[in-house]
C-alpha positions as CSV (number, residue, x, y, z in Angstrom):
1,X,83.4,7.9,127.1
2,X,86.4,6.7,124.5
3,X,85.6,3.5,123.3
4,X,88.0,0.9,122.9
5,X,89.1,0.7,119.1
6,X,88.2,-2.8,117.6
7,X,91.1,-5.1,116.3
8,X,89.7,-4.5,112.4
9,X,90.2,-0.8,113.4
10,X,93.6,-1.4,114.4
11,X,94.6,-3.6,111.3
12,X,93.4,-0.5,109.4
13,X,95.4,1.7,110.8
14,X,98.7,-0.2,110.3
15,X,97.6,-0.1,106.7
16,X,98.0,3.3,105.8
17,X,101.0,4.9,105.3
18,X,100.4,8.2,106.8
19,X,99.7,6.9,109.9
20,X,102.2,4.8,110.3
21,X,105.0,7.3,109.4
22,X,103.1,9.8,111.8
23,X,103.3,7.0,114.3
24,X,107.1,5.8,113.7
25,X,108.4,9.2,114.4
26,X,106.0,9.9,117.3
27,X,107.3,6.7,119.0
28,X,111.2,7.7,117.7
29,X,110.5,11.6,119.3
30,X,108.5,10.7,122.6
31,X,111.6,8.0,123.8
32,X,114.0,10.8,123.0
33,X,112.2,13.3,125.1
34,X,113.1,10.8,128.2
35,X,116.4,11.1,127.6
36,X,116.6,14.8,128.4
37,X,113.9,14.5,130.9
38,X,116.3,12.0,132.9
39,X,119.2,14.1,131.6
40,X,118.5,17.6,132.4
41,X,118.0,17.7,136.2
42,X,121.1,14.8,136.7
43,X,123.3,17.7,134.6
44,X,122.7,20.3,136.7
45,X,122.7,18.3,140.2
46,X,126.5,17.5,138.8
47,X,127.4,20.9,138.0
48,X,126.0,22.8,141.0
49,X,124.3,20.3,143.6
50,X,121.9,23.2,144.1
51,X,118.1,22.8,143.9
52,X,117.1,25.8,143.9
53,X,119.3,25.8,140.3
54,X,117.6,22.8,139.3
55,X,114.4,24.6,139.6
56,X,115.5,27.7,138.0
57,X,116.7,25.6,135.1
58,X,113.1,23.8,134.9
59,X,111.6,26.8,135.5
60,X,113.3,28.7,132.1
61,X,112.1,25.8,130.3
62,X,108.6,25.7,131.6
63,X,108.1,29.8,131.4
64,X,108.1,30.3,128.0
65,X,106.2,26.9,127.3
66,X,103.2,28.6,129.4
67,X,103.4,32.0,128.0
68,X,103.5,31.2,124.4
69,X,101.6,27.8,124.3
70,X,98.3,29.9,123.2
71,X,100.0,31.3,120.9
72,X,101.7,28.7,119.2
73,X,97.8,26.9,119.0
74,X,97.3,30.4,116.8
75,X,100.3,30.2,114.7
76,X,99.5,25.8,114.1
77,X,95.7,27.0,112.9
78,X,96.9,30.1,110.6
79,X,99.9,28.0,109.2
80,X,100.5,24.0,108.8
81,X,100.3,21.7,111.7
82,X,103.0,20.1,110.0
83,X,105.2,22.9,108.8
84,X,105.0,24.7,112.5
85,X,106.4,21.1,113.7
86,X,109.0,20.6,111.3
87,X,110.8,23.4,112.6
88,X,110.5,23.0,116.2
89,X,112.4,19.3,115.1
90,X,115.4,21.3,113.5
91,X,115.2,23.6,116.1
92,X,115.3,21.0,118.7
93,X,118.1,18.8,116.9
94,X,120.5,21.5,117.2
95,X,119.9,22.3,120.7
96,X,120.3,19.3,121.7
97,X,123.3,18.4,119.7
98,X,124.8,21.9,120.7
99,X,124.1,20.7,124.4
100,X,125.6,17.2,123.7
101,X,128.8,18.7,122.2
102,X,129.4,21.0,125.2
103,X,128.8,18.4,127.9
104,X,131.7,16.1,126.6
105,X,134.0,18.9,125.5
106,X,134.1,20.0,129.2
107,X,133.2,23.6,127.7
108,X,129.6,23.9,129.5
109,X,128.6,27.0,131.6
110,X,125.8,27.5,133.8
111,X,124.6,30.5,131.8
112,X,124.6,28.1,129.0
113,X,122.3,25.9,130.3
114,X,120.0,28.9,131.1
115,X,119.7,29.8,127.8
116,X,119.8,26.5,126.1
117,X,116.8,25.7,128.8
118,X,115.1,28.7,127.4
119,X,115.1,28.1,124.0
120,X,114.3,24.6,124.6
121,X,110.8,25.8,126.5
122,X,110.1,28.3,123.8
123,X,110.0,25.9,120.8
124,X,108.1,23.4,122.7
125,X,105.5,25.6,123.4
126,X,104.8,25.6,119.5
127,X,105.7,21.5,119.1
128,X,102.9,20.7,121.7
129,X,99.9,22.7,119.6
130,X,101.6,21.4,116.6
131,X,101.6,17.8,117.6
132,X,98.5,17.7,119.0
133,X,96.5,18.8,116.6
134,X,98.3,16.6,113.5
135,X,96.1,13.7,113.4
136,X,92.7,15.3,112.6
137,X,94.8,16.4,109.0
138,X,96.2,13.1,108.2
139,X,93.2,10.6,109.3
140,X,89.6,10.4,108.3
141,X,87.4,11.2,111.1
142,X,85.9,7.5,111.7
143,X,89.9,6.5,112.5
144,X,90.2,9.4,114.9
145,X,88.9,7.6,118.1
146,X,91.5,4.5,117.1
147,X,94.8,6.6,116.4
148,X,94.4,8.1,119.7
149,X,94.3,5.2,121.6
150,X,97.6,3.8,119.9
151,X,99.2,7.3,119.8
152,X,98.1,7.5,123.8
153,X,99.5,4.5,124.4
154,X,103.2,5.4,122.9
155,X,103.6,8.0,124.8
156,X,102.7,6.0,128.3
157,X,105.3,3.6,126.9
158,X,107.6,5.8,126.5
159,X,107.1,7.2,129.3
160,X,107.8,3.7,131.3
161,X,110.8,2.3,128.9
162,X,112.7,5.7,128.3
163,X,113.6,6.7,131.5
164,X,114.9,3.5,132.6
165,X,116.9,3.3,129.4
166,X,118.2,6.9,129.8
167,X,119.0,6.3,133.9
168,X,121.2,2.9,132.8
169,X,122.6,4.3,129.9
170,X,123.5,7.9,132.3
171,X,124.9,5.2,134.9
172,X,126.9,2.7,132.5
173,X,128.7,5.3,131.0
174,X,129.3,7.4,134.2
175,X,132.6,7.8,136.0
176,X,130.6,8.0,139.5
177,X,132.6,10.7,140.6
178,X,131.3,13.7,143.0
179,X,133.6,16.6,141.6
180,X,134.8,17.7,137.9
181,X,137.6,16.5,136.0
182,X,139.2,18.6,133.6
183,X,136.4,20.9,133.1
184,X,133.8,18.3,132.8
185,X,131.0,17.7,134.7
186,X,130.9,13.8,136.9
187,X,129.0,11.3,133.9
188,X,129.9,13.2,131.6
189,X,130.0,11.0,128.9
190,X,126.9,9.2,129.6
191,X,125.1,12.7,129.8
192,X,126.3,13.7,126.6
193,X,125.6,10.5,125.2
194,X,121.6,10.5,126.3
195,X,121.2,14.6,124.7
196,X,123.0,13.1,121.8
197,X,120.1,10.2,121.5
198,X,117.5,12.8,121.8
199,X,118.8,15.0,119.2
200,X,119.2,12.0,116.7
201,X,115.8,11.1,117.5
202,X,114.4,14.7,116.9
203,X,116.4,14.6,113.5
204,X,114.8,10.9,112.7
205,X,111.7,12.3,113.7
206,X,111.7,14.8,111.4
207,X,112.6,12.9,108.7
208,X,109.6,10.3,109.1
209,X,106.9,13.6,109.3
210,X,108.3,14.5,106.3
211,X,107.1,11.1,104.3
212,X,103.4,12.0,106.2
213,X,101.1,13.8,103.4
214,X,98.1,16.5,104.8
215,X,94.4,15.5,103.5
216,X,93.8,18.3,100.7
217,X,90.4,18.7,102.6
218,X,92.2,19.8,105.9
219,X,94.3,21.9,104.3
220,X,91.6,24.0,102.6
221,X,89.4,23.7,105.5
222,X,92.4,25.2,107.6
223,X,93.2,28.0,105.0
224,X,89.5,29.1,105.1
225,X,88.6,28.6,108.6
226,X,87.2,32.1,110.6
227,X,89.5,31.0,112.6
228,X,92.5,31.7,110.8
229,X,91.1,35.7,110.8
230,X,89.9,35.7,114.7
231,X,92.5,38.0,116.9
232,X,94.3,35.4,119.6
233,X,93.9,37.6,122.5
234,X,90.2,37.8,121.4
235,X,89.9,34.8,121.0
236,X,91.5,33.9,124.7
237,X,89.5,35.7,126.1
238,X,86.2,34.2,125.2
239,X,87.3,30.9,126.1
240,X,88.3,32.1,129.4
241,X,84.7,33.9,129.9
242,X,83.4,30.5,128.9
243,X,85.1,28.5,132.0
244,X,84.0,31.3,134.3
245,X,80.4,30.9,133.7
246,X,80.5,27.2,133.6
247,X,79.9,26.6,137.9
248,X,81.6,23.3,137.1
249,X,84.2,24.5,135.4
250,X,85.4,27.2,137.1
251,X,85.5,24.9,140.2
252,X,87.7,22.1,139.0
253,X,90.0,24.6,137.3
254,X,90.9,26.2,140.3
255,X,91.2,23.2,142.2
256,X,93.6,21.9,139.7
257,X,96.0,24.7,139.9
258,X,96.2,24.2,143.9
259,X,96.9,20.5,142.7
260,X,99.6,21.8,140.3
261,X,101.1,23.6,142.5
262,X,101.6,21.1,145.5
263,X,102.8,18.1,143.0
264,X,104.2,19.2,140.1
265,X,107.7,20.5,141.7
266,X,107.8,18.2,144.1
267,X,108.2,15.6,141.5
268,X,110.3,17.6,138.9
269,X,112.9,19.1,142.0
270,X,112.8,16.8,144.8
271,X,112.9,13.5,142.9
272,X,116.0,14.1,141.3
273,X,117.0,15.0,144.9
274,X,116.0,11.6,146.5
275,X,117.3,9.6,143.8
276,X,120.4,10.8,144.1
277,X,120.5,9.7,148.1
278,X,120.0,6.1,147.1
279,X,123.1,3.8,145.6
280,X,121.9,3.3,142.3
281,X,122.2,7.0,141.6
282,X,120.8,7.9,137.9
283,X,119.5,4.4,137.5
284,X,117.1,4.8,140.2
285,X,115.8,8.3,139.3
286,X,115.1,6.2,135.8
287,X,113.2,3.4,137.8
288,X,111.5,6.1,139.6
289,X,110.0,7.9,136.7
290,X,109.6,4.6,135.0
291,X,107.7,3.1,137.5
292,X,105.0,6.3,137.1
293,X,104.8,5.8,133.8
294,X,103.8,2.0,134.0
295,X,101.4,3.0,136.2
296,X,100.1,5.3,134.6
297,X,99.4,3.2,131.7
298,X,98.0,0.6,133.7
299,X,95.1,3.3,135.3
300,X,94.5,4.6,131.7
301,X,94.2,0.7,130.6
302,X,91.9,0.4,133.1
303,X,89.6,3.5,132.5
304,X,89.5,2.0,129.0
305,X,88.6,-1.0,130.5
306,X,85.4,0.3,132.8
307,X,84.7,4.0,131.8
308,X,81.9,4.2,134.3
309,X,83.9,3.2,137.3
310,X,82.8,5.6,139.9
311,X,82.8,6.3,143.7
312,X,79.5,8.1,143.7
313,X,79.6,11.6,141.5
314,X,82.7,12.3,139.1
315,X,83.7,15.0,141.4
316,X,83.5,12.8,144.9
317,X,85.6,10.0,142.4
318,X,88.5,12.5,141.7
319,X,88.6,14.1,145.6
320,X,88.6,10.3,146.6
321,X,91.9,9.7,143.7
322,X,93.7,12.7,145.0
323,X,93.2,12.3,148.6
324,X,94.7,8.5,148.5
325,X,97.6,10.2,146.4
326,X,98.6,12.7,148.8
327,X,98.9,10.1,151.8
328,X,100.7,8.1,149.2
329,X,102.8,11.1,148.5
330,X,103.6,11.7,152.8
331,X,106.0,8.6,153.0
332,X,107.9,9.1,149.7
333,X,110.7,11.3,152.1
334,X,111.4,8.6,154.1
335,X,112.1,6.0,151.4
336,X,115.3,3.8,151.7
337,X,115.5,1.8,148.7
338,X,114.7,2.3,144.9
339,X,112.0,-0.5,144.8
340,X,109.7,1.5,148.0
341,X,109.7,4.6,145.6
342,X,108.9,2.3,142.8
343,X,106.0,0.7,144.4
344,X,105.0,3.7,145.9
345,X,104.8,5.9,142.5
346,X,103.4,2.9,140.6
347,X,100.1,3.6,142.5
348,X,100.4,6.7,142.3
349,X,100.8,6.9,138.6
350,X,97.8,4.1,138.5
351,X,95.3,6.5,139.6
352,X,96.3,9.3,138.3
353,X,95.8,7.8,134.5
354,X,93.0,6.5,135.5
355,X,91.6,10.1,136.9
356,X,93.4,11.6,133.8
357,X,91.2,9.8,131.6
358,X,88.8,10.2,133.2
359,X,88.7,14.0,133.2
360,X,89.6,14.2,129.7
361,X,87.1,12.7,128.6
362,X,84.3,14.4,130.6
363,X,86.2,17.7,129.1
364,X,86.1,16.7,125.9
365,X,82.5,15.6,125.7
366,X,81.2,19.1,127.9
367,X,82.9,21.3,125.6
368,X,81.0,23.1,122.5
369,X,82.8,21.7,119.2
370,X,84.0,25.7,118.9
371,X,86.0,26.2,122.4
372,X,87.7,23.1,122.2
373,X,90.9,24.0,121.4
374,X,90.9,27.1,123.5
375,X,89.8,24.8,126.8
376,X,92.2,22.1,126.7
377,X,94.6,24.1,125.8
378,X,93.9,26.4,129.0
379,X,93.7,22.5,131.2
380,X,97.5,22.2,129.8
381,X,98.2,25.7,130.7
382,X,97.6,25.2,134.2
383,X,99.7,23.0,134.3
384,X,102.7,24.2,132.2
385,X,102.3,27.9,134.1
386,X,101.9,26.6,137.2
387,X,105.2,24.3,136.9
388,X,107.5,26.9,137.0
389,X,106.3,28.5,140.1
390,X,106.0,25.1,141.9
391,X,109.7,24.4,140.6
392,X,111.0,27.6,142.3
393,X,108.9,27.4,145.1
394,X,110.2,23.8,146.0
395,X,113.6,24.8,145.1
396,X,114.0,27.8,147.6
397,X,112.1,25.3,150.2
398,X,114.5,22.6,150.1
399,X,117.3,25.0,151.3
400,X,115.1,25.0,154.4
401,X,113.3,22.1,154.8
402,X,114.2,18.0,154.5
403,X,113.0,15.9,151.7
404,X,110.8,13.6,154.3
405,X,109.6,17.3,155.9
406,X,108.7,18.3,151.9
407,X,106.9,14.7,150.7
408,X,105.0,15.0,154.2
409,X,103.6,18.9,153.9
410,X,102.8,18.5,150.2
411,X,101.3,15.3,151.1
412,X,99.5,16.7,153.3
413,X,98.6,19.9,152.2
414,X,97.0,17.7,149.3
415,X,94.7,16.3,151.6
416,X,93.8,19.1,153.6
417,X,92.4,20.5,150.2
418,X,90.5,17.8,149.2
419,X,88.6,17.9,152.5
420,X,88.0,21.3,152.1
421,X,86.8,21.0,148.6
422,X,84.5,18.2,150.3
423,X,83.1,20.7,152.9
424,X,83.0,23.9,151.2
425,X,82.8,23.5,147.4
426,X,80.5,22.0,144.5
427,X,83.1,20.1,143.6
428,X,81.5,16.6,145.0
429,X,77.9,17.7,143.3
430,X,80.0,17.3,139.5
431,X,78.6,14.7,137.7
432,X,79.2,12.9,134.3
433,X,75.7,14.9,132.9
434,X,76.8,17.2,130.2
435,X,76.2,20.9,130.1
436,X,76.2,20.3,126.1
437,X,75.0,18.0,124.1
């Protein structure tokens, strides 16, 4: 399990350069990235009040972010981490400023927004690889274990603080109006103001990787590596034959995609949706989202905390998580005020860092050194593939269905699966031992 990084460890850290450069413009980037998450879905709620929009528009972003991801982990090992992340910034600064500019000129179309989403989805499908694997290149491997806890941290922090800053700062400088004015969308300025912020914080962000320095070790290591030569689809393909021989494995991967499927749109489509039938309006989709991300920090502090918590086997611990979240998830619907939501996806978000963790970690430490990359990056993928499909799926639902008839069935449907994963599966025999060692 990830051990708690001492306070010399820390002090360390804040005393070289590279790190803290790396870390300035993580913490600048990852706040930014609220912005448009907050952003994005209110635009297109203005324009079109559609959901099934809305999830088309999620859904360009998430496509290409799931096709290419593997990829883009091929490109970061043949090229520099570094160099492959530079240019998604620049990339991203001008779509974002481009998106800015058009929101408060009133000259924004809905194919626009298609293709900005598009482009948006394909560069971030080589920022993610990139990102990700930065550290290992500017750290020595006995700070590792300490920068990811801080890095980790930032990115639940952001993830608390940015979207209530980007759902006041959408609602101060809103007009609170339900129909266009002059060819612009309702909060306009407010809108454009919050892509703006993430653009400039791409830009900044760019800037501070620039001062960051590549060990000349890592850099020859990376420019050697087999590797560098190895075809990608080859190379794919192993790791997948890998997770089907693995019992384990194979079991919780599947599992996860029927998770993916039931939560993931209902939280990028229909929360948008349910904020915007309470009176705070963009302020209360940013407590929303902020109130999962405190509590997600708070179940990762608390994994950190006791590593070994259990309820029985790892796998009967993570059916146990997930069944208590969908009945948490049932009532979400039938909400009435921002603070129910709140308190309601606080839990949530507490067990699900804790469970994140969790798995993570057991990932991490049953995975040969030489399939790493290739199986977390597939644990993402089922995710990020999986998105776009649950987007859409929710989207064409809610013409049909009610928000409190959607929270239910997801809810649910959740729970239905976990009992059946209880009576019919392995997945309650997983345990914490280690297939390797």
């Amino acid at each position: 399990m990830t051990q708690r990084p001492t306070d010399p460890a820390r002090a360390t850290l804040m005393r070289d350069k590279n790190f803290v450069w790396l870390m300035l413009g993580a913490s600048i980037s990852l706040l930014g990235d609220q912005f448009t998450l907050v952003a994005l879905p209110w635009l297109v709620l203005r324009m079109t009040g559609d959901t099934l929009v809305l999830g088309m528009v999620l859904g360009l972003m998430s496509l290409p972010r799931a096709l290419f991801i593997l990829i883009g982990g091929a490109v970061v090992d043949r090229y520099s981490p570094k160099r492959v992340l530079m240019l998604t910034k620049y990339v991203n600064t001008l779509l974002l400023a481009g998106l800015a500019v058009l929101v408060l000129a009133g000259g924004l179309s809905l194919w626009t927004v298609y293709l900005l989403a598009l482009a948006i989805g394909l560069a971030t499908a080589f920022s993610i690889p990139s990102a990700t694997s930065m550290l290992p290149h500017v750290m020595p491997r006995a700070q590792l274990p300490a920068a990811n806890s801080v890095m980790m941290g930032l990115r639940q922090l952001s993830m608390f603080v940015g979207p209530l800053l980007a759902g006041v700062l959408i609602a101060l400088y809103g007009d609170g109006t339900s129909g266009s004015t002059a060819g612009r969308v309702p909060d306009a300025l407010g809108l454009g103001v919050a892509f703006g912020l993430d653009a400039l914080s791409f830009a900044l962000s760019a800037w501070t990787l620039a001062q960051v320095r590549l060990h000349p070790v890592s850099l020859a290591a990376q420019n050697a590596g087999p590797a560098v030569h190895e075809p990608v689809f080859h190379a794919v393909k192993s790791g997948l034959r890998h997770l089907w021989h693995d019992r384990d494995l194979r079991w919780c991967f599947l599992y996860w995609g029927a998770v993916a499927v039931l939560i993931t749109g209902p939280v990028q489509i229909a929360l948008p949706v349910l904020a915007s039938t309470l009176q705070l309006g963009a302020a209360a989709l940013g407590i929303l989202l902020g109130a999962h991300g405190a509590g997600t920090l708070m179940g990762m502090a608390v994994s950190g905390a006791r590593p070994g918590l259990r309820l029985g086997t790892l796998g009967t611990t993570m059916l146990a998580v997930d069944g208590v979240v969908g009945l948490l998830f049932m009532p979400m619907g039938l909400i009435s005020a921002t603070w129910q939501g709140a308190a309601l996806l606080v839990t949530i978000g507490l067990l699900g860092g804790f469970i994140q963790v969790t798995i993570f970690s057991w990932l991490q430490q049953r995975t040969p050194p030489a399939l790493m990359g290739r199986v977390m990056s597939m644990f993402m993928f089922i995710f990020l593939g999986l998105a776009p499909l649950s987007g859409a799926l929710t989207g064409w639902l809610m013409r049909a269905i009610t928000l409190p008839q959607l929270f239910m069935g997801c809810g649910g449907l959740l729970v239905c699966l976990v009992l059946g994963a209880l009576a019919a599966s392995p997945m309650r025999r997983v345990t914490d031992q280690l297939a390797f060692k």
